[in-house]
N, C-alpha and C positions, 0 to 999 in steps of 0.2 A: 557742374556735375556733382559736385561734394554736396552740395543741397538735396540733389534726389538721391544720393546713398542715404542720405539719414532718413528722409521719406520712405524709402523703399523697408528700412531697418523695423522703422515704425508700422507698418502696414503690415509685416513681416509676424511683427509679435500679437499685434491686432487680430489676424487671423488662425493662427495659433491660438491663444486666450479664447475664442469665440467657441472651440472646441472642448474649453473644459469643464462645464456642464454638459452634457453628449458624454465624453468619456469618464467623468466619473460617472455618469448612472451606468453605463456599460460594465464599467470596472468594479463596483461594488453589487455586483449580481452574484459574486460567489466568495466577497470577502463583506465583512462590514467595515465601515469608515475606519475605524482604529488599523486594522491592518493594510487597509488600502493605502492611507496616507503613511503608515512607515515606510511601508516598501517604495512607495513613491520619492518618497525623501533618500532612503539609500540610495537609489537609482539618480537621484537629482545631484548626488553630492559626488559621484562615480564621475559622473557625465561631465559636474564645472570644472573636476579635476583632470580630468584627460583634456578636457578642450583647452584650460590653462596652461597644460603646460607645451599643446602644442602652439599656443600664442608665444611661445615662449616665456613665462614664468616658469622661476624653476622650482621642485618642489620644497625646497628649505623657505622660498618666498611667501610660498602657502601655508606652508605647515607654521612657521614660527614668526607671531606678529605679539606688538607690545601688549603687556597684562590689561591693561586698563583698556586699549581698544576691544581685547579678545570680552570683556567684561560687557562692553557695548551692546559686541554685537552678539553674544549670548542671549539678551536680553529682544532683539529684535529677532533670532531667530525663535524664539519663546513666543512671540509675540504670534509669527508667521504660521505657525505650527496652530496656534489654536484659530488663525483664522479659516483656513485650510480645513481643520479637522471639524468645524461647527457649519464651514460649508458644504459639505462632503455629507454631512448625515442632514443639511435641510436637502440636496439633491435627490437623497436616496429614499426619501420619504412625502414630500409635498410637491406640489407641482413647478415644475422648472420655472418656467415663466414668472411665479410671483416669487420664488428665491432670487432670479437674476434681478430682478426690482432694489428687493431687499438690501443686496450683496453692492450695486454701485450707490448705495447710499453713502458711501467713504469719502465723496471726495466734501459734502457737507461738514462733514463730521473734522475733516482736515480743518474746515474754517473755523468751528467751533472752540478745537483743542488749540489750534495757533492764539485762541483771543484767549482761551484761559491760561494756556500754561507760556507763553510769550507777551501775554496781554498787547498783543495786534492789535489794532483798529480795521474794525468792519466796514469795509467800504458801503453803500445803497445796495450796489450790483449783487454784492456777497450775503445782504442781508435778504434781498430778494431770492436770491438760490437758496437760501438755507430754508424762507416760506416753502417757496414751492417743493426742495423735495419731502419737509413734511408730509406737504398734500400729497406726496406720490406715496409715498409711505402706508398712508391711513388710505388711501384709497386700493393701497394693494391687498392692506388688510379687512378690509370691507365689501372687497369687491365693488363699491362704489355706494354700496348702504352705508352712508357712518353712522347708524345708526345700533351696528352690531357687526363684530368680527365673523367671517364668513368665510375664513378658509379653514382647509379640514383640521389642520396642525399649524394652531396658531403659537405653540410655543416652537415650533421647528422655526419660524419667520422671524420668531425672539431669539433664536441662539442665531440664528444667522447676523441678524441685527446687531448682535454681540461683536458673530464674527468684525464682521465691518466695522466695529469700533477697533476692534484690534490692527485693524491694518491700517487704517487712521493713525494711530498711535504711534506703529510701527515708522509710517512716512515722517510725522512727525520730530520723531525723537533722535533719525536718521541725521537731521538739521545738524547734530551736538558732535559728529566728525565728519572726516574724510578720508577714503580710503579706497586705493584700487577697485576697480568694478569686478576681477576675476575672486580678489580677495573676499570682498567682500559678503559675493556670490557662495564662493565655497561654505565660509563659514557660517553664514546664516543658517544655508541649510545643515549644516555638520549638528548645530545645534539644535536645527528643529527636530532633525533627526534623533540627537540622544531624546528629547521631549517625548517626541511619537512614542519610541521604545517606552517611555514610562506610562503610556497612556496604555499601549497593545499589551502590556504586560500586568497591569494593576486591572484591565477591564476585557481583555480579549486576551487571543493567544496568536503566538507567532509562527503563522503558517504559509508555506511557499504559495506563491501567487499560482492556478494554475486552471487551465479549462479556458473556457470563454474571458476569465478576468486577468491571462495572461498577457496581452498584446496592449488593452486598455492603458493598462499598470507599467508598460514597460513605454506608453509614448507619452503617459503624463510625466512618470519620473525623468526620461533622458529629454522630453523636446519641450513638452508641455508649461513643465516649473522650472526645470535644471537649464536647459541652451538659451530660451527665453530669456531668462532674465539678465542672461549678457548680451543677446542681441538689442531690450528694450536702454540699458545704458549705455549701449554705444550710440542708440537713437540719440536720447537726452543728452550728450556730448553735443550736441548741433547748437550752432549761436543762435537759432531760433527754436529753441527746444521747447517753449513753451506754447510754440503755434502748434507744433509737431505734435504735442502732448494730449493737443484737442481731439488727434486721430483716431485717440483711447475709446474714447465713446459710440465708434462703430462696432467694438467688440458686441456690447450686451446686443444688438438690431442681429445681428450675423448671428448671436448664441441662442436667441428667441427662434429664430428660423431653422437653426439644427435641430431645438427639442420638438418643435412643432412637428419637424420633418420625420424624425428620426422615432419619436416616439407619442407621436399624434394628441400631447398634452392638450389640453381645456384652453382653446381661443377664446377665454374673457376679455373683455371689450375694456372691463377697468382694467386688467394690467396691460394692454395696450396703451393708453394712457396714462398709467401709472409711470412706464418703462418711458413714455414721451417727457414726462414731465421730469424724472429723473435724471436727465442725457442733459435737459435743458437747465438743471441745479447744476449737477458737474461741471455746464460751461460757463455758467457765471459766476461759479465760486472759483474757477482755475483761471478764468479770464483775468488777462494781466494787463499794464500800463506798457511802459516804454521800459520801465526799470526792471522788469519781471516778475514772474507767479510764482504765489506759492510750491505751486509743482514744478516748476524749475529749478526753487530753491532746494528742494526735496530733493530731488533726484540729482542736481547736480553735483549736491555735496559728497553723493554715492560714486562720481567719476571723476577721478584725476589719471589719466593715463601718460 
């Protein structure tokens, strides 16, 4: 039974995630990115606080953790904040379909930075995923010409691009502790939170969420980012958390079908294939041995309860 809690957990956040392209383009119809994502971040940091301490932490557990982890995870909520905020304005401007392309190009990019900044060894498998999501990549930006960039805002697909290095990095870097999952929930976003503010403040102004971009803003901040991401590490607590992890990859199939649905996006036939070929790097760059994946290692370091 404790095997299909953790399935359930995972499938849980899978379909949640598949809704956050649909609601950020809902949500940023009467804010732009900069304010969308503060508000959503206040909202996310409200939400892991209340839920925390109904798990029972108590708020002195939250609030005061040692300088050097608080320095950590500063740095990954930094991180979190710009992935977030450079996907939020590819949403709001290009076509959903080739951002979601763009946006699971992360788990490649996992591969790449474990072999430079841990100097890992590439296994064949991993070296074949890291080919092909290339190919998903240039084919998303091509539309399947590669012989010329063919979507309308090909630099929106490069900040995004960005984005997904950043969360890459963030997974990454996550490796260097461990620390409560509520804990480390909060302050991630505590800080992407101060971030945003400098972002909404140096480039936008700080205005109450409200009209049609109210309800958006209020279920990416409490369910979307904020509750999520303690339900997906209690998933990654499972001793097979690395099979479990593979269930990630139904997100983007489920988020193509929300925009398609919801907002009658452009059915190109490359990012169809793009989005195939991409699901198919994800699985053979996180596909593990007996000893475990990289995204096990990732994510587990994130749960000690």
């Amino acid at each position: 039974m404790a095997k299909y809690k953790y399935i359930i957990y995972a499938f849980s956040c899978v379909f949640i995630w598949s809704f956050i392209p649909s609601i950020a383009r809902f949500g940023q119809k009467e804010m732009d990115h900069f304010q969308y994502l503060f508000w959503s971040n206040v909202l996310s940091v409200l939400a892991v606080f209340v839920v925390a301490l109904i798990m029972g932490r108590s708020w002195k557990q939250l609030l005061y953790i040692p300088f050097p982890v608080m320095i950590k995870v500063s740095i990954l909520g930094a991180l979190d904040c710009f992935f977030y905020l450079l996907l939020y304005y590819g949403y709001s401007i290009e076509n959903g379909v080739a951002v979601l392309v763009i946006q699971y190009s992360w788990p490649l990019m996992i591969i790449g930075l474990s072999f430079f900044i841990f100097k890992e060894r590439l296994s064949i498998r991993q070296m074949i995923g890291i080919a092909i999501g290339f190919m998903a990549v240039v084919i998303t930006f091509t539309k399947g010409n590669i012989t010329e960039i063919a979507v309308e805002h090909p630099q929106a697909l490069l900040l995004v691009f960005s984005g997904a290095f950043c969360f890459a990095l963030m997974s990454v870097l996550s490796r260097q502790f461990a620390i409560d999952p509520y804990l480390s929930t909060f302050w991630m976003f505590a800080f992407s939170t101060l971030v945003s503010a400098v972002f909404v403040l140096a480039f936008s102004s700080i205005n109450l969420s409200v009209g049609d971009s109210l309800i958006p803003t209020l279920l990416n901040g409490i369910i979307l980012n904020g509750v999520s991401y303690i339900i997906w590490f209690k998933a990654m607590s499972s001793p097979d958390s690395h099979k479990i992890a593979s269930i990630l990859f139904l997100s983007p199939i489920l988020s193509m079908m929300w925009i398609i649905l919801f907002f009658g996006d452009a059915f190109v036939p490359a990012y169809i294939i793009g989005l195939g070929l991409v699901i198919i790097s994800g699985m053979l760059c996180l596909r593990v041995k007996k000893n475990g994946s990289e995204l096990n290692e990732l994510q587990d370091d994130l749960v000690e309860d």
